[in-house]
N, C-alpha and C positions, 0 to 999 in steps of 0.2 A: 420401564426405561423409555427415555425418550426419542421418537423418529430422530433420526440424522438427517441432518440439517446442513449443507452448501451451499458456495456462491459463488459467480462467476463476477467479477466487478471489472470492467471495464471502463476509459477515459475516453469523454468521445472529443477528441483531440487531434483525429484523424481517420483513416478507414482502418477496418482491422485487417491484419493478413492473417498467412498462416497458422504463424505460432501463436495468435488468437484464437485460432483454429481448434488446434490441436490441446489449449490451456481450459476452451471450454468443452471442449468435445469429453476431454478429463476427466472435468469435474461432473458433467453430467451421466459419465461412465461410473463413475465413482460413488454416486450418488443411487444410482439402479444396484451398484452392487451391496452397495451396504443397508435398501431396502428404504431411503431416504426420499429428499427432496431437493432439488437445485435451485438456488433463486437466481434471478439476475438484480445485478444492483449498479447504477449508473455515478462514478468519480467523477462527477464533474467541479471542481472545486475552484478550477482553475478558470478566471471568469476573461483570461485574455485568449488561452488554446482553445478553450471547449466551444464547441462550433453545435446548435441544432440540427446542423445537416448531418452531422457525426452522429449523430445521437441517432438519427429516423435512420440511418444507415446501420448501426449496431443491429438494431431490432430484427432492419430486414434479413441484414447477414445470418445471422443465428437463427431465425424463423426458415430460410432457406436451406441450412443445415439439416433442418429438421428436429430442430430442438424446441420446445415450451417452458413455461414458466410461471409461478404463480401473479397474480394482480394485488395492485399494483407495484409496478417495480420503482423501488425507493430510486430517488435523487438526489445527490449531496446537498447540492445547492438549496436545499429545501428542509433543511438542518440544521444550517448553521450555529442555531443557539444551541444545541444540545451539545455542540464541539467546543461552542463558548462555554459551557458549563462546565464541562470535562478541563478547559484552561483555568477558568476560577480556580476549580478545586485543587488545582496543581496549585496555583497561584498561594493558596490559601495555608498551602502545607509548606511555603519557600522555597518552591519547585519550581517554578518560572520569574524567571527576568528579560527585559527589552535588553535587546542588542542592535546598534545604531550605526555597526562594520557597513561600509560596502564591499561588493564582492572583490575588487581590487586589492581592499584594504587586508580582507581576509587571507586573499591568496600570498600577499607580498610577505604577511606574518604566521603563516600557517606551519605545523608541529609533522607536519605528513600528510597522509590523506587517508581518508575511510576507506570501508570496503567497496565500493563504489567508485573509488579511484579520486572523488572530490578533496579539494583541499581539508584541511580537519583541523577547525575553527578552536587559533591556541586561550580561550576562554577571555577575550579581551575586556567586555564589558559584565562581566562577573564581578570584575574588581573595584565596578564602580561603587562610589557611597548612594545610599539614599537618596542622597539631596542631589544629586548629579540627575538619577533616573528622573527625579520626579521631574528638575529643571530642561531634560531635554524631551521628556514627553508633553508639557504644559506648552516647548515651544515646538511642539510639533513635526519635532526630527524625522524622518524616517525609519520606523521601528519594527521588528520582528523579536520573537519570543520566545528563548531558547529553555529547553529543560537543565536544570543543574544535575549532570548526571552524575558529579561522586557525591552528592547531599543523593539525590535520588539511589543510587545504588545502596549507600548508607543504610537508609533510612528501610532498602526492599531486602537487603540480604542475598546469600548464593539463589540463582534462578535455575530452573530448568523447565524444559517442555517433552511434550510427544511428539515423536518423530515416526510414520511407518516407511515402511519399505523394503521391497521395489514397488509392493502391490498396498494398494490403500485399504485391504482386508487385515493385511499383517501384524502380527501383533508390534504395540506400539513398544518404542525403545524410548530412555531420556536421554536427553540430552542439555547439556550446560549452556546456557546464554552467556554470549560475552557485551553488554551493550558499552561496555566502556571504550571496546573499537571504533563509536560513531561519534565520541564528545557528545557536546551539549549541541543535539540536534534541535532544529528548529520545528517548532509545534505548532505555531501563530506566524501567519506570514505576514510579507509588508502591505501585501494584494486581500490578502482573505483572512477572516479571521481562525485558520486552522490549519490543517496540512496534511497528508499523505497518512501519513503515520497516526496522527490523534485520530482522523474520521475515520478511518478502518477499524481502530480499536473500540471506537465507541460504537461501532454499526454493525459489528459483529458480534459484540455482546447483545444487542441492542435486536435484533434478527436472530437472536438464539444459535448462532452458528456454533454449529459441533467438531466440523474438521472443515480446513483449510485446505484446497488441493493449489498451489502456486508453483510458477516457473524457481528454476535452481538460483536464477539470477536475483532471485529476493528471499533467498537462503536466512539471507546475514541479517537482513530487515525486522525480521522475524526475534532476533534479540532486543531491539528497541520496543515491537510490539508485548512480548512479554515482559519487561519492564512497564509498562504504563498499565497493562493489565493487575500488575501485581499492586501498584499504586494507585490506581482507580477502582480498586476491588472486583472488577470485572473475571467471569469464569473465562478459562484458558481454554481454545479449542485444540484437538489433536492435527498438528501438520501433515501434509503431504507433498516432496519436491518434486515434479518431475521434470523428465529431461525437456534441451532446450531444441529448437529447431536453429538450424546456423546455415547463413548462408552459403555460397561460394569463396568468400574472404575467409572462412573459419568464424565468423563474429554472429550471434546470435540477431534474428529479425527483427529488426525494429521501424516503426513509424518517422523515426527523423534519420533516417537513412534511405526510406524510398523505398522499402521491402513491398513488394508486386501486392496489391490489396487484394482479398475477397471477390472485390470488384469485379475488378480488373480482369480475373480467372473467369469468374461469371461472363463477363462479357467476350472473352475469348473462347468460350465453348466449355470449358470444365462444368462439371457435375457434383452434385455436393457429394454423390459416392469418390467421384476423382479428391475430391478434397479429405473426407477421411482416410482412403488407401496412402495419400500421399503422407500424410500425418499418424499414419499407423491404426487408425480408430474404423 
């Protein structure tokens, strides 16, 4: 059987705080227990947010925890064709098409929203012809690249995955994917040639990863991931949710809300024992 295999992937988009804290502290627990390995792995995908200083800040954060990691630590940005290829092959199967909405356009015509609370893109440019796609990419539209997700659900059949818990030792339970909650989410952005969703799938197969330990708030995500997994032939790793850290508002920590960094702690006298006690680890 093979070592068990984790990762902690991180945006460096801004400083980590807590619930970075507590989401790597996880997996690196998780990893000791099941006799494994933690990798660190650097999303940087996004070539307007991700900042270098974020990145040499990640390392140090984590390295201050007290935590290591094997060399070297992958970077998206340093990928991207392998995400390009993972888009072909959808491509190839009539799994992706250009979509030319802007976000205005989307919201004013939107069906709901996802689980994510985002508008939920009512399939507008699906319904183009051919000659339309080929006419507004030759002129250079503005374009991103959605998955056809009832052609793709079609095509992948009922899904399910592993689920453990409370404890990431537990035996594993299944569980149903719903990815038709997310529509035809977008896989090809108009910025990068990928997204969120494809480079995780292709990096985790990609890095051997065996189980997943992630925040609850990317619960639902997890059904788009096994969908592309089952379409890209990629093995499926076993999940892990754990709980979230929430502020004083009730609203889970976040970076575009100003949630107190790492830093921040550090520099105000915390200790990285102060920071596991605080986060339970």
């Amino acid at each position: 059987m093979s070592r068990p295999i984790l990762r902690f992937a991180p945006s460096p988009n801004g400083y980590l705080h807590l619930g970075h804290a507590l989401s790597a502290l996880a997996t690196w627990d998780a990893a000791a227990r099941l006799g494994g390995a933690a990798l660190l792995r650097i999303e940087d995908i996004d070539p307007i947010r991700c900042k270098p200083e974020y990145d040499t800040a990640i390392l140090e954060d984590l390295a201050w925890l007290g935590l290591d990691w094997p060399e070297p630590v992958w970077r998206q940005s340093n990928r991207l064709e392998h995400y390009a290829d993972a888009a072909n092959h959808l491509r190839d199967m009539d799994l992706l098409y250009p979509c030319f909405c802007t976000r205005a356009e989307i919201a004013a015509t939107a069906m709901g929203t996802d689980p994510d609370g985002a508008p939920l893109y009512p399939g507008t440019c699906r319904h183009l012809s051919n000659a339309e796609r080929i006419e507004r990419l030759e002129r250079r539209d503005p374009a991103q690249f959605r998955l056809d997700s009832g052609a793709a659900m079609d095509r992948a059949g009922m899904l399910t995955f592993s689920v453990t818990g409370p404890g990431v030792q537990d035996r594993p339970q299944l569980r149903y994917a719903r990815p038709e909650r997310w529509g035809d989410v977008v896989l090809q952005r108009k910025d990068t040639p990928t997204s969120y969703h494809l480079s995780v799938v292709v990096d985790d197969a990609a890095q051997e990863v065996t189980h997943v330990t992630r925040g609850r708030d990317l619960e639902a995500a997890t059904d788009v991931h096994v969908l592309l997994q089952m379409l890209l032939g990629l093995p499926q790793p076993i999940y892990h949710f754990h709980r979230l850290l929430l502020g004083e508002d009730g609203e889970k920590l976040a970076k575009s809300k100003g949630s107190q960094s790492l830093r921040d702690l550090r520099a105000g006298g915390w200790t990285a024992q102060d920071v596991r006690r605080a986060v339970g680890f």
